[in-house]
N, CA, C and O atoms as a DFTB+ gen file, in Angstrom:
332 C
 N C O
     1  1       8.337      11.525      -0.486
     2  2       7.054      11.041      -0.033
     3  2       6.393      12.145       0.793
     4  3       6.915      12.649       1.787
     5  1       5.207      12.473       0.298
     6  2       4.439      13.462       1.158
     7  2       4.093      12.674       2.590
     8  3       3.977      11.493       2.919
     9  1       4.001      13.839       3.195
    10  2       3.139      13.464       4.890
    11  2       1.804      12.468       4.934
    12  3       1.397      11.720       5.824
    13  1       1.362      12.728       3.786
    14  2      -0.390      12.080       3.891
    15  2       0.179      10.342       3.361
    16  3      -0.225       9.226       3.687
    17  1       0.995      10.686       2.662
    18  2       1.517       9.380       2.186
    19  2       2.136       8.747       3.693
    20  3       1.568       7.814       4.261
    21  1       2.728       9.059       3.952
    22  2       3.428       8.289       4.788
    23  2       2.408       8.286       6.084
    24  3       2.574       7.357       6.874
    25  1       1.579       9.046       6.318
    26  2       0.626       9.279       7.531
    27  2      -0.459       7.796       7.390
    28  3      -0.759       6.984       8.265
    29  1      -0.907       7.863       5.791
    30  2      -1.892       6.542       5.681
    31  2      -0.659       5.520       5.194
    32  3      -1.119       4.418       4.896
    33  1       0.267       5.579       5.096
    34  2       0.727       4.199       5.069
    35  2       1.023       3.366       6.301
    36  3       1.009       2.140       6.416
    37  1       1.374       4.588       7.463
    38  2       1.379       4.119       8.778
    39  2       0.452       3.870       9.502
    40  3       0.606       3.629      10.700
    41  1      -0.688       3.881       8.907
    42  2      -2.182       3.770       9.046
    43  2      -2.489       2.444       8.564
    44  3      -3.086       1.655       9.296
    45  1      -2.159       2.156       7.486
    46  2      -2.109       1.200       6.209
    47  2      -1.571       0.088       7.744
    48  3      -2.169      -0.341       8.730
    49  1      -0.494       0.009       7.346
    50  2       0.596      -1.015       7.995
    51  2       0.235      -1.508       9.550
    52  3       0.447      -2.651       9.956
    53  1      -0.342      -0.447      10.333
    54  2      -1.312      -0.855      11.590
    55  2      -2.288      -1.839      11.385
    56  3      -2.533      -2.695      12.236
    57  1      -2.798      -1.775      10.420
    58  2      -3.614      -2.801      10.138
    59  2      -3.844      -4.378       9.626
    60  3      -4.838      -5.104       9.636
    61  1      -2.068      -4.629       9.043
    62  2      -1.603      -5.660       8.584
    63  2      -1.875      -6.855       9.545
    64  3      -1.854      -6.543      10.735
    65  1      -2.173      -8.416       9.208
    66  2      -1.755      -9.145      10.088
    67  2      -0.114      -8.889      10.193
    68  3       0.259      -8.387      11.254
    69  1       0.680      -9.120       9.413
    70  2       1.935      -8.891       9.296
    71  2       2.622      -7.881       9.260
    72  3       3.270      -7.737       8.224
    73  1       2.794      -6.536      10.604
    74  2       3.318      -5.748      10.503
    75  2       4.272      -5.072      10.303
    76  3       4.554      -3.889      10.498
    77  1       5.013      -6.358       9.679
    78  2       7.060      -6.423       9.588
    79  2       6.906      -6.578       8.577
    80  3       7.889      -7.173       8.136
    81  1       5.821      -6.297       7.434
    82  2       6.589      -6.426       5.644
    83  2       5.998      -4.934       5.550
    84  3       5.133      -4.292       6.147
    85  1       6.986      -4.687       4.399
    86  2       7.073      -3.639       3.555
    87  2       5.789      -3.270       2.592
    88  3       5.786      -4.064       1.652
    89  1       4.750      -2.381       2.510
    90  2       4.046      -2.272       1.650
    91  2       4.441      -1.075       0.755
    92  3       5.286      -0.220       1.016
    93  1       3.568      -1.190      -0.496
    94  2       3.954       0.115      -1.472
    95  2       2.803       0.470      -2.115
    96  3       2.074      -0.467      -2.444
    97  1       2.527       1.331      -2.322
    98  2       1.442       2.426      -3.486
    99  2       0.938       1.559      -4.294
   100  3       0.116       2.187      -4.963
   101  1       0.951       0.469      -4.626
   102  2       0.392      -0.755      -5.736
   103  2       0.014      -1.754      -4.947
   104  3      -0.410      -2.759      -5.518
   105  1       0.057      -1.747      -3.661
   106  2       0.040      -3.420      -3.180
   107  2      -1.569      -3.234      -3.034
   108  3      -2.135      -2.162      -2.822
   109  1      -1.969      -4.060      -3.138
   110  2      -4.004      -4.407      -3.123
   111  2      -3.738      -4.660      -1.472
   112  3      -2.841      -5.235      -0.855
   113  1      -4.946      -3.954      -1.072
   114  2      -5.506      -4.274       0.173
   115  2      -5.493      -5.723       0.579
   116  3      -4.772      -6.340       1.363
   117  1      -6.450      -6.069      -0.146
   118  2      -6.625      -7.935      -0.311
   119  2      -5.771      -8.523      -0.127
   120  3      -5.886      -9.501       0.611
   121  1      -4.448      -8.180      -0.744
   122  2      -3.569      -9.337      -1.149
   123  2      -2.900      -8.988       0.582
   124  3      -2.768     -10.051       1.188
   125  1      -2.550      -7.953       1.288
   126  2      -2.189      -7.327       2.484
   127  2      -2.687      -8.068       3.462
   128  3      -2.172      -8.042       4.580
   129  1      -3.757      -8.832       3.178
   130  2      -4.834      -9.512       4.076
   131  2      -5.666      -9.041       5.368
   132  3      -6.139      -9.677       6.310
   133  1      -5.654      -7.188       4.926
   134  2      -6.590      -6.536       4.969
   135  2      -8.091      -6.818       4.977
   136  3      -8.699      -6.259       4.064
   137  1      -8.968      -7.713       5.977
   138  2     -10.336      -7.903       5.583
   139  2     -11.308      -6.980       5.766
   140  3     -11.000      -5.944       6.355
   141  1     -12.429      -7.139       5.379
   142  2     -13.566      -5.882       5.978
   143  2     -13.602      -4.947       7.140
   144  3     -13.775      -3.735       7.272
   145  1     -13.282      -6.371       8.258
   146  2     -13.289      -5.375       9.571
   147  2     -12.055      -4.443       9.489
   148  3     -12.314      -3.241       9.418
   149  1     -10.923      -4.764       9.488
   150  2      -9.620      -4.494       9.210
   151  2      -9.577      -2.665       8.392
   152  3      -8.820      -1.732       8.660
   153  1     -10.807      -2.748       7.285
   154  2     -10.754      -1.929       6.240
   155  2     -11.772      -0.766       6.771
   156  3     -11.669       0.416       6.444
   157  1     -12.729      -1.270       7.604
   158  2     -13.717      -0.339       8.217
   159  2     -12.808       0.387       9.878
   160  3     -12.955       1.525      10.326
   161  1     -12.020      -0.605      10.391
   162  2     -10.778       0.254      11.386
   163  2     -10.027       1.378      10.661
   164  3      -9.904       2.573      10.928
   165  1      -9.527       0.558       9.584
   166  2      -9.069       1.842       8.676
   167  2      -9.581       3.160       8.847
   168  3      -9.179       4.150       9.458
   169  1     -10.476       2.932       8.213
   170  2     -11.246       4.139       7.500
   171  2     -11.574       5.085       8.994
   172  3     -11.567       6.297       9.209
   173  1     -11.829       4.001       9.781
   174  2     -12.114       5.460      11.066
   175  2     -10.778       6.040      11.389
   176  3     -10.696       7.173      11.863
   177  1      -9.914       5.435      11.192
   178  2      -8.312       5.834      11.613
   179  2      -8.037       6.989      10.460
   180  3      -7.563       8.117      10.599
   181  1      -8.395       6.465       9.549
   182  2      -7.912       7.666       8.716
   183  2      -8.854       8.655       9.159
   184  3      -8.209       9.499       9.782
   185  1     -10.538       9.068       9.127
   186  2     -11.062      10.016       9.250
   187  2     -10.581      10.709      10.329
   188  3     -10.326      11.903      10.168
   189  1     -10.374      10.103      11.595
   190  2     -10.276      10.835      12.597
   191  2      -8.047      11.452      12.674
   192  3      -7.689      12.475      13.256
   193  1      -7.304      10.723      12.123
   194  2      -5.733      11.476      11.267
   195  2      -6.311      12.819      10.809
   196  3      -6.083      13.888      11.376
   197  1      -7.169      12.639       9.605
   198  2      -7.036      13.692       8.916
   199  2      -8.280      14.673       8.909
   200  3      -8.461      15.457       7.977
   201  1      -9.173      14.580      10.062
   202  2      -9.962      15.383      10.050
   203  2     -11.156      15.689       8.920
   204  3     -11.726      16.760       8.714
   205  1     -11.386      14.160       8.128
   206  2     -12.299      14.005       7.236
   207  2     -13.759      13.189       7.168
   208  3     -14.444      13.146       8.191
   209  1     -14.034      12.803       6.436
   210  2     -15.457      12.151       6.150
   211  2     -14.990      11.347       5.265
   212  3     -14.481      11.974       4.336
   213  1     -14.932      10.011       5.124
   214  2     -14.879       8.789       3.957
   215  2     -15.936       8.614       4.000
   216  3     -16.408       8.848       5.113
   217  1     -17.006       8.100       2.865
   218  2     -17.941       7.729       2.689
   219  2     -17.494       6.603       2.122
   220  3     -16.903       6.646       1.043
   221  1     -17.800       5.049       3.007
   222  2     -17.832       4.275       2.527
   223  2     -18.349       3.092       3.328
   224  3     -18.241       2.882       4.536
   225  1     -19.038       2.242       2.220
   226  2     -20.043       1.266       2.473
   227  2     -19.598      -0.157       2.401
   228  3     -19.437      -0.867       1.409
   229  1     -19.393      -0.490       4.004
   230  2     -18.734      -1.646       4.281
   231  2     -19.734      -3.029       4.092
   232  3     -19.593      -4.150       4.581
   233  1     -20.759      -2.517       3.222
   234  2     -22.246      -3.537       2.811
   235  2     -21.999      -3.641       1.712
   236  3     -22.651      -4.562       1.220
   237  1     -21.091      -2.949       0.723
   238  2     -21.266      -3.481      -0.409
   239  2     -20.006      -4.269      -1.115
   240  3     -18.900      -3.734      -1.027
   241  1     -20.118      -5.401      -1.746
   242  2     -19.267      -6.104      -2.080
   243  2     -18.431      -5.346      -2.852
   244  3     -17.538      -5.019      -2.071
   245  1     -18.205      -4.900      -3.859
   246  2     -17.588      -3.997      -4.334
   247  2     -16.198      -3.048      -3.466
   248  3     -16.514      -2.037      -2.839
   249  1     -15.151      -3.360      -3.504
   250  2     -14.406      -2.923      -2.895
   251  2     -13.901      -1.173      -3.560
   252  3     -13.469      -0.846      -4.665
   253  1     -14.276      -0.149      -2.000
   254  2     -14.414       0.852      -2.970
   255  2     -12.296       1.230      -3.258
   256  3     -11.944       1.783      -4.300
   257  1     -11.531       0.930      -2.478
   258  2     -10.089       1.052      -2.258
   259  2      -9.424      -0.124      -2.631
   260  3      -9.283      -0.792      -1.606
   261  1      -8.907      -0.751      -3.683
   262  2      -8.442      -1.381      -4.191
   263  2      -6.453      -1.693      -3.715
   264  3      -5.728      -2.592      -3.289
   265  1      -6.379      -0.302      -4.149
   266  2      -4.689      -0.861      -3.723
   267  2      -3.721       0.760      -2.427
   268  3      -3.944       1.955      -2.231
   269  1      -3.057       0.092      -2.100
   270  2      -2.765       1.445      -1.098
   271  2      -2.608       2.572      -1.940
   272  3      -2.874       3.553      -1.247
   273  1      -2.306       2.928      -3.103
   274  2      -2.542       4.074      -3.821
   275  2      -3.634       4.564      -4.202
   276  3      -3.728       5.630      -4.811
   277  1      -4.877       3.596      -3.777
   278  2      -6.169       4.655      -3.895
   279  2      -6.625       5.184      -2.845
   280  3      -7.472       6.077      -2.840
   281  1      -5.973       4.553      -1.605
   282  2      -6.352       4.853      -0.213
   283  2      -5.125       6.142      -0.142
   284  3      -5.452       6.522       0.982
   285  1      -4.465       6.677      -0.356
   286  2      -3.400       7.268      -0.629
   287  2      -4.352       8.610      -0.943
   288  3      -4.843       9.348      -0.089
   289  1      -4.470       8.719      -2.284
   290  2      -5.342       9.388      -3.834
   291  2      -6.749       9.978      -3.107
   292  3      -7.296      11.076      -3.214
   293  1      -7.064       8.901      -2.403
   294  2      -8.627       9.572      -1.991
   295  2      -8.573      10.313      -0.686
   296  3      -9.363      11.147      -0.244
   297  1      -7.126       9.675      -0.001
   298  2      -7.444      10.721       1.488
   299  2      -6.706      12.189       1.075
   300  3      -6.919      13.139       1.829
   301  1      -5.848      12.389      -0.101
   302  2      -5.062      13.405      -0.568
   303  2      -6.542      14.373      -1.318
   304  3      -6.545      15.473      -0.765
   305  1      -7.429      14.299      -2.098
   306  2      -8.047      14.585      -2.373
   307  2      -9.276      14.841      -1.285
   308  3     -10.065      15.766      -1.479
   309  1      -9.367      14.166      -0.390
   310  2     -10.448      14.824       0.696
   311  2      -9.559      15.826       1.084
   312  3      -9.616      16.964       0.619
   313  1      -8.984      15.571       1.666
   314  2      -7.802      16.789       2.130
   315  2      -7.153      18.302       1.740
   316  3      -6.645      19.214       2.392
   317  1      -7.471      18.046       0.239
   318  2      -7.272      19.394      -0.268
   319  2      -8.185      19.930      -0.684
   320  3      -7.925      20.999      -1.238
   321  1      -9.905      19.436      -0.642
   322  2     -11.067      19.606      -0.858
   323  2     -11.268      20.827       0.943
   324  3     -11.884      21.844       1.263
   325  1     -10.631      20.175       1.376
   326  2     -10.928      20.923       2.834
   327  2     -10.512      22.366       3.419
   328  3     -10.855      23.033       4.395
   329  1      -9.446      22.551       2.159
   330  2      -8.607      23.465       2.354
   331  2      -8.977      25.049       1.781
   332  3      -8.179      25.970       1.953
Protein backbone atom coordinates (compact mmCIF):
# COMPACT_ATOMS: atom_id res chain seq x y z
CA UNK A 1 0.00 0.00 0.00
CA UNK A 2 1.40 3.34 -1.01
CA UNK A 3 1.61 6.37 1.52
CA UNK A 4 -1.20 8.39 -0.32
CA UNK A 5 -3.22 5.29 0.06
CA UNK A 6 -2.96 4.84 3.43
CA UNK A 7 -2.62 8.81 4.14
CA UNK A 8 -6.43 9.23 2.52
CA UNK A 9 -7.64 6.22 3.99
CA UNK A 10 -6.74 7.62 7.36
CA UNK A 11 -8.39 10.58 6.18
CA UNK A 12 -11.22 8.41 4.80
CA UNK A 13 -11.82 6.62 8.24
CA UNK A 14 -11.73 10.11 10.34
CA UNK A 15 -14.65 10.76 8.85
CA UNK A 16 -16.75 7.62 9.46
CA UNK A 17 -19.66 7.70 11.91
CA UNK A 18 -18.15 4.33 12.74
CA UNK A 19 -14.55 4.59 13.20
CA UNK A 20 -13.88 0.90 14.29
CA UNK A 21 -14.83 -0.80 10.82
CA UNK A 22 -12.53 -1.63 8.29
CA UNK A 23 -12.84 0.16 4.92
CA UNK A 24 -11.33 -0.84 1.44
CA UNK A 25 -10.61 0.70 -2.15
CA UNK A 26 -14.32 -0.39 -3.31
CA UNK A 27 -16.36 0.61 -0.38
CA UNK A 28 -18.81 3.70 -1.71
CA UNK A 29 -18.64 6.70 0.33
CA UNK A 30 -22.47 6.48 0.77
CA UNK A 31 -22.70 3.21 1.90
CA UNK A 32 -19.66 4.48 4.77
CA UNK A 33 -22.34 6.96 5.74
CA UNK A 34 -20.17 9.57 4.65
CA UNK A 35 -22.74 12.62 4.05
CA UNK A 36 -22.10 15.95 2.26
CA UNK A 37 -20.84 17.73 5.17
CA UNK A 38 -18.69 14.76 6.12
CA UNK A 39 -17.39 14.73 2.25
CA UNK A 40 -16.73 18.57 2.04
CA UNK A 41 -14.44 17.99 5.71
CA UNK A 42 -12.87 15.54 3.62
CA UNK A 43 -11.87 17.25 0.88
CA UNK A 44 -10.33 20.15 2.98
CA UNK A 45 -8.41 17.43 4.93
CA UNK A 46 -7.17 16.01 2.04
CA UNK A 47 -6.17 19.42 0.28
CA UNK A 48 -4.48 20.74 3.09
CA UNK A 49 -2.39 16.49 3.71
CA UNK A 50 -1.36 16.84 0.40
CA UNK A 51 -0.75 20.23 -0.53
CA UNK A 52 -3.44 20.32 -3.36
CA UNK A 53 -6.55 21.88 -4.94
CA UNK A 54 -9.78 19.45 -5.29
CA UNK A 55 -12.17 21.03 -7.27
CA UNK A 56 -15.27 20.03 -6.11
CA UNK A 57 -18.85 21.09 -6.01
CA UNK A 58 -20.62 20.28 -2.90
CA UNK A 59 -23.97 21.92 -4.94
CA UNK A 60 -24.16 19.43 -7.20
CA UNK A 61 -26.07 16.30 -6.78
CA UNK A 62 -23.95 14.24 -8.69
CA UNK A 63 -21.47 12.66 -6.52
CA UNK A 64 -18.09 13.53 -7.95
CA UNK A 65 -16.09 10.42 -5.58
CA UNK A 66 -18.01 7.48 -5.59
CA UNK A 67 -16.00 4.79 -3.78
CA UNK A 68 -12.67 5.16 -1.62
CA UNK A 69 -10.74 4.17 -4.73
CA UNK A 70 -11.64 7.22 -6.56
CA UNK A 71 -10.82 9.36 -3.66
CA UNK A 72 -7.58 7.31 -3.61
CA UNK A 73 -7.04 7.71 -7.86
CA UNK A 74 -7.79 11.41 -7.82
CA UNK A 75 -5.63 12.55 -4.84
CA UNK A 76 -2.68 10.16 -6.50
CA UNK A 77 -3.12 11.93 -9.70
CA UNK A 78 -3.25 15.56 -8.27
CA UNK A 79 -0.17 14.63 -6.66
CA UNK A 80 1.92 13.55 -9.36
CA UNK A 81 0.52 16.39 -11.56
CA UNK A 82 2.47 18.54 -8.92
CA UNK A 83 5.57 17.00 -9.24
Amino acid sequence: MSDITADVLAIVTKKLPNREQTIHLTDRLEDLGIDSFAAVEMIFDLEEKFDIQINYNSNDARPEFQTVGDVVAAIQQLVDGKA
